[in-house]
Every structure is written in structure tokens, then in C-alpha cells.
C-alpha positions, 0 to 999 in steps of 0.5 A, spaced: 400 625 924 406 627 927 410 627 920 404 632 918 405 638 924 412 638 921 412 639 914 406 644 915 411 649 919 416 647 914 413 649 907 411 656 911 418 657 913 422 655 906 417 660 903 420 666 906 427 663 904 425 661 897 424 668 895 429 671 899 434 667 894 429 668 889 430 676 890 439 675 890 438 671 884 435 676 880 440 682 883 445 677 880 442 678 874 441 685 873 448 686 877 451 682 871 447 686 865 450 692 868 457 688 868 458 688 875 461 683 879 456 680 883 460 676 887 464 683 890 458 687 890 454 681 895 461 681 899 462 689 899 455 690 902 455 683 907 461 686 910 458 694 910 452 691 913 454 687 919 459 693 922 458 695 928 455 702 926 450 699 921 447 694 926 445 699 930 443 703 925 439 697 922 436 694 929 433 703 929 431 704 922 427 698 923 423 699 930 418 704 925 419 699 920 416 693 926 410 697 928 407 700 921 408 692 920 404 689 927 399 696 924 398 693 917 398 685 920 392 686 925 388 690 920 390 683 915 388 678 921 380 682 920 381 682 912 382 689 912 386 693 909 389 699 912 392 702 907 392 710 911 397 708 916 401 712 912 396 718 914 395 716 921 402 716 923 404 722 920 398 726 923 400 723 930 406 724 930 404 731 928 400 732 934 404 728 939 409 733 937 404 739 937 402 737 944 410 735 947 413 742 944 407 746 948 407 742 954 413 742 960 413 736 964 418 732 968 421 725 964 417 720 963 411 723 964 412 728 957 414 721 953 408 717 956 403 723 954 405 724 947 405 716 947 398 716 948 396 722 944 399 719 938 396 712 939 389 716 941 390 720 934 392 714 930 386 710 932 380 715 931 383 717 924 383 710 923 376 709 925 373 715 921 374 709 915 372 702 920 366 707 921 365 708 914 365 701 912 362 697 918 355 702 917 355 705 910 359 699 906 365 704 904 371 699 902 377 700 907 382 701 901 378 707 898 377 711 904 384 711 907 387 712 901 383 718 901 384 719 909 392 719 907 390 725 903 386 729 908 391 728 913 397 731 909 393 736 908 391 738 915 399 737 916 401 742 911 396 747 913 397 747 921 404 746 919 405 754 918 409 760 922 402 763 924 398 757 926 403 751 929 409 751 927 415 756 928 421 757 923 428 758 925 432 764 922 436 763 916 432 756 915 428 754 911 425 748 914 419 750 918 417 746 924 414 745 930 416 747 937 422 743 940 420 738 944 423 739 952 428 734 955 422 731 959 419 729 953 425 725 949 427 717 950 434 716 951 437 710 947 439 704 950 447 703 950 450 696 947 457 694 946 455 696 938 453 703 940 447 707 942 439 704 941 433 708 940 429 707 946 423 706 943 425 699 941 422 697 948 416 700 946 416 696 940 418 689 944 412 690 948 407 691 943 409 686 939 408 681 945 402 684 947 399 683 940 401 676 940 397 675 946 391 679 945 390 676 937 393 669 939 391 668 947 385 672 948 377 671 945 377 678 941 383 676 938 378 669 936 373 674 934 377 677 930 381 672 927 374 668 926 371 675 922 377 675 918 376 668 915 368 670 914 364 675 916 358 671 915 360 666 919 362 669 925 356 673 925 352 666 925 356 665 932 355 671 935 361 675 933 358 683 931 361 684 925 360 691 925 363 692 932 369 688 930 370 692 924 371 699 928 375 696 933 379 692 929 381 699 925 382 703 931 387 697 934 390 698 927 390 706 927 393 706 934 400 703 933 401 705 927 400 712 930 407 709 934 410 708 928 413 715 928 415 716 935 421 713 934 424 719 930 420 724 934 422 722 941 429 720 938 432 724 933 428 730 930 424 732 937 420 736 932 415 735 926 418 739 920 418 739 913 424 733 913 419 729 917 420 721 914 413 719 910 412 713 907 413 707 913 405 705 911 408 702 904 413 699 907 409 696 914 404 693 909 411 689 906 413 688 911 407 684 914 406 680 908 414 678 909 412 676 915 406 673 914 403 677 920 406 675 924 409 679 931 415 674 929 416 674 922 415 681 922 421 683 926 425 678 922 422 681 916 422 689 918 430 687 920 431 685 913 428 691 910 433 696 914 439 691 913 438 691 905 437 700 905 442 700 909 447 696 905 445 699 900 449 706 902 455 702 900 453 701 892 454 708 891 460 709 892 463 702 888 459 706 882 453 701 882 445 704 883 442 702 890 436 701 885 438 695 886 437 694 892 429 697 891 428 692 885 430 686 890 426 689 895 421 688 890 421 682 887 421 680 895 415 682 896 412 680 889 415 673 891 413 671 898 405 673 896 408 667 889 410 662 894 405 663 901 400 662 895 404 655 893 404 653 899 397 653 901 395 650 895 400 644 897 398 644 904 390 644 902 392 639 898 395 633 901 389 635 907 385 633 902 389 627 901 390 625 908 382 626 908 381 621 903 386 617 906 382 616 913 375 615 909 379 610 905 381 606 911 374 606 915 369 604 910 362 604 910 363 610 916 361 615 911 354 611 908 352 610 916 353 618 917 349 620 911 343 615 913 343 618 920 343 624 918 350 627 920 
């Protein structure tokens, strides 16, 4: 038994490893087709990634990284998939910018209420599509897709000089107002340089998600729901309520996700504003099996490859490299999960068989008395 509870957390930690290893592979051979040395490039981008300011900017990028990854993990443990974390973070983040620029308030007040606006943002956006689907049977997928476009919309028509936004003289970028000293988050110093403040934030939402999914009777209800509605509904699990509550769980963080750069870098929503974390966050959790953990480890990984990436450009090798390994990652990780379930599920079958084997006559006695 003791033998068992080992190689089941072993096959789940080599998968991860099995497609990082298959994703180097394959950038070795597409590196070699192009008749680059792959060996120099690998050594090239280790030693560009691992200096000091790469780490800092790493360990930054990948704090949005981490929440779009915990928003699309806590959809995943309900079955769902919450495709519009891409539109909930970038509406939040419009708002929390809306309300911070208009706002003056002393620090830390200013950050706390755009924190709160963005995650209250994100969650209602996110439960127009929990509603849709626990009372009407809309799917998920379907509805935050669609939700993405309405938000983009909503941003580029509120996002004009004459409603929410200003635009600065002999610029071409329109954005929102500047956001006050009271509401920006200073970085953390390090030996290695400046770290975004928002990573704290990040810590204590992953601690609080593990927690909550892993310690607490909603993350069992939850969990329950997500391997079978029906089940759970037979327990005593409101299906429908947990369905809701699940997509505004999810809809609040990812509407953290952009706070980084709004309360670190930009202090204003503008036209350059990043998009496309949503895409990233869903990797991410598949990476990371989701996992608050896994997550940061893989989100980690993420930032370090686009990083390492910059250094590409200038060796005369396309970065696209780095976008086909990330690729093939993800592509890899969901092959060998899948792989890896399967032999689990079969030496479990196995085991069972095994112990029946060992107590004969246990099963004929179970079925005459009806067990």
C-alpha cells in the first residue's frame, strides 16, 4: 500500500517533466532544420534567462500569469470552462482604472477599492454565463466567448475622449485618467532588483484557493459537482447554485489578473493595454494540473520561456521557437495526464482484482446478502 501512495504522485510529477523534455526535443529539431546550432541557442537563452534582471522580470510577468491560471483552475475543478477570462480581466481592470482615476484617496485605501471593483467586476461579468447555464442550459464555452466580444466592445466605446478616457496632446494613445499616487502599489526590493507588489496579492489568493477547494465544504461540493452533477445533486449539492457561484469565484480573480500592470506599471488603461492572459491562464492550469502549486510553477515557466525568448532575436533565430514549444507543452502535458490516469486506473483495477483474489468467497457471501 505504501508502494501504491508513492507511484501515484510519481507518475503525476513525471508527466509534467516528460512533456517539458518533449517540447525541448522538438525546438532541437526544428532548431537543427533551420541549421542553428541547438546546443548554443539552449546555453544562449539559459544564461540570458537566469540574470538578474530576467528573474525579476520573470517572477512579474508571471503574477498575472498565476491568477489567469488559479481563475481558469477553479472553473476546471466544477467542470466548467471559463473561456471569458480574458474579457473579465480586461473590463475589470478598465473599471478598477475608471474608478481609481476618478477617485483620490490616501494609500492604501485607493489600491484596496480598485482591488474590490475588479474583483466584483469580474465576478458579475463572469455570472451573466454561470446564470445562463445553471437556468437556461447555455454552455459555458459558447456564452464567454461571446461575453469576450461584448466586453472588448463595451471597452472600446466607453474608452473615447468624450466619455471615459482622455487623450494626451500629440499622442496618439487614448487612455483613461492617471491613476493618483494613493492608488499605485509600490514593488518589493530584492537583491536582484524591484518586484511587483501585486505578487503578495497573488501569494495570498493561491493560499486562500487552496484552502477553500482543498479544506472547506463548498471546495467538496464543488469538487463533487465537477465529477458528476447528477451525483452530487443526489447528495444534496445544489447544482445550479454551485454552478453560479463557481463562475463568480472564477470571474473575481480573473478580474486580478490585470491589476498588476494597472497598479504597477501603466496606472491607466489605454489602448496598449495587454489582452490575451485568458488564453495563457487556461495553459497555464492544464500545466499545472490545477493546482495552486503547479500553477505557479508553470506560470513561472511560461514567463521565463517569453523572456528568454528576447535573446533569439538578436542570435538571428525567430522567437517563434519559443511559441512552438509552449505549444507543444500544453499539447503534451494534456497526452501524458491522459496516459497517466490510464495506467493508474489500471494497476487500481489490478490491486482490486488482486484482493478479491486474496479473499475468496467474500464476493458470493456480499451478493447473497444483498450488499
Amino acid at each position: 500500500m505504501t508502494r501504491e501512495r508513492l507511484i501515484r504522485p510519481g507518475l503525476f510529477l513525471a508527466a509534467p517533466v516528460i512533456a517539458v523534455g518533449l517540447a525541448l526535443l522538438v525546438a532541437g529539431l526544428v532548431l537543427a532544420a533551420t541549421g542553428a546550432d541547438a546546443l548554443r541557442v539552449l546555453q544562449d537563452t539559459i544564461a540570458y534567462g537566469t540574470t538578474g534582471r530576467s528573474v525579476v522580470a520573470v517572477v512579474d510577468k508571471s503574477v498575472g500569469y498565476y491568477l489567469a491560471g488559479i481563475a481558469a483552475a477553479i472553473a476546471f475543478r466544477m467542470g466548467l470552462f471559463n473561456i471569458g477570462i480574458d474579457g473579465q480581466y480586461r473590463l475589470a481592470a478598465f473599471a478598477a482604472a475608471v474608478v481609481g482615476g476618478a477617485v483620490v484617496l490616501p494609500w492604501p485605501l485607493g489600491v484596496v477599492l480598485m482591488i474590490g471593483v475588479a474583483m466584483l467586476v469580474g465576478g458579475a461579468w463572469a455570472a451573466i454565463a454561470g446564470l445562463l447555464a445553471a437556468h437556461r442550459g447555455v454552455s459555458v464555452v459558447i456564452s464567454t466567448i461571446m461575453l469576450n466580444a461584448i466586453a472588448t466592445g463595451i471597452i472600446a466605446w466607453l474608452l473615447h475622449p468624450s466619455r471615459l478616457a482622455v487623450q494626451a496632446p500629440g499622442s496618439n494613445n487614448v487612455a483613461t485618467a492617471l491613476i493618483p499616487e494613493g492608488g499605485r502599489l509600490p514593488t518589493i526590493p530584492t537583491p536582484l532588483g524591484d518586484v511587483d507588489g501585486f505578487l503578495l496579492v497573488a501569494i495570498a489568493v493561491g493560499v486562500l484557493t487552496w484552502l477553500v477547494l482543498g479544506r472547506t465544504r463548498f471546495g467538496f461540493e464543488l469538487r463533487a459537482s465537477g465529477m458528476s452533477l447528477r451525483a452530487a445533486a443526489v447528495a444534496g449539492v445544489d447544482a445550479k447554485r454551485m454552478i453560479v457561484v463557481t463562475m463568480i469565484a472564477s470571474g473575481a480573480v480573473a478580474g486580478l489578473a490585470g491589476m498588476p500592470q494597472l497598479l504597477g506599471a501603466s496606472h491607466r488603461y489605454g489602448l496598449d493595454f495587454p489582452a490575451g492572459l485568458g488564453w495563457t491562464g487556461i495553459a497555464i492550469a492544464l500545466l499545472g494540473r490545477n493546482h495552486p502549486l503547479g500553477i505557479a510553477i508553470a506560470a513561472l515557466l511560461w514567463a521565463w520561456l517569453e523572456r528568454s525568448a528576447q535573446i533569439l532575436d538578436l542570435t538571428g533565430i525567430s522567437r517563434e521557437v519559443v511559441t512552438i514549444m509552449q505549444g507543444v507543452i500544453v499539447i503534451a502535458i494534456v497526452v501524458a495526464y491522459e496516459l497517466v490516469g490510464r495506467m493508474i486506473r489500471r494497476r487500481e483495477q489490478r490491486f482490486v482484482g488482486l484482493a478479491e483474489a486474496a479473499t475468496p468467497g467474500e464476493g458470493p457471501a456480499r451478493a447473497a446478502s444483498g450488499a
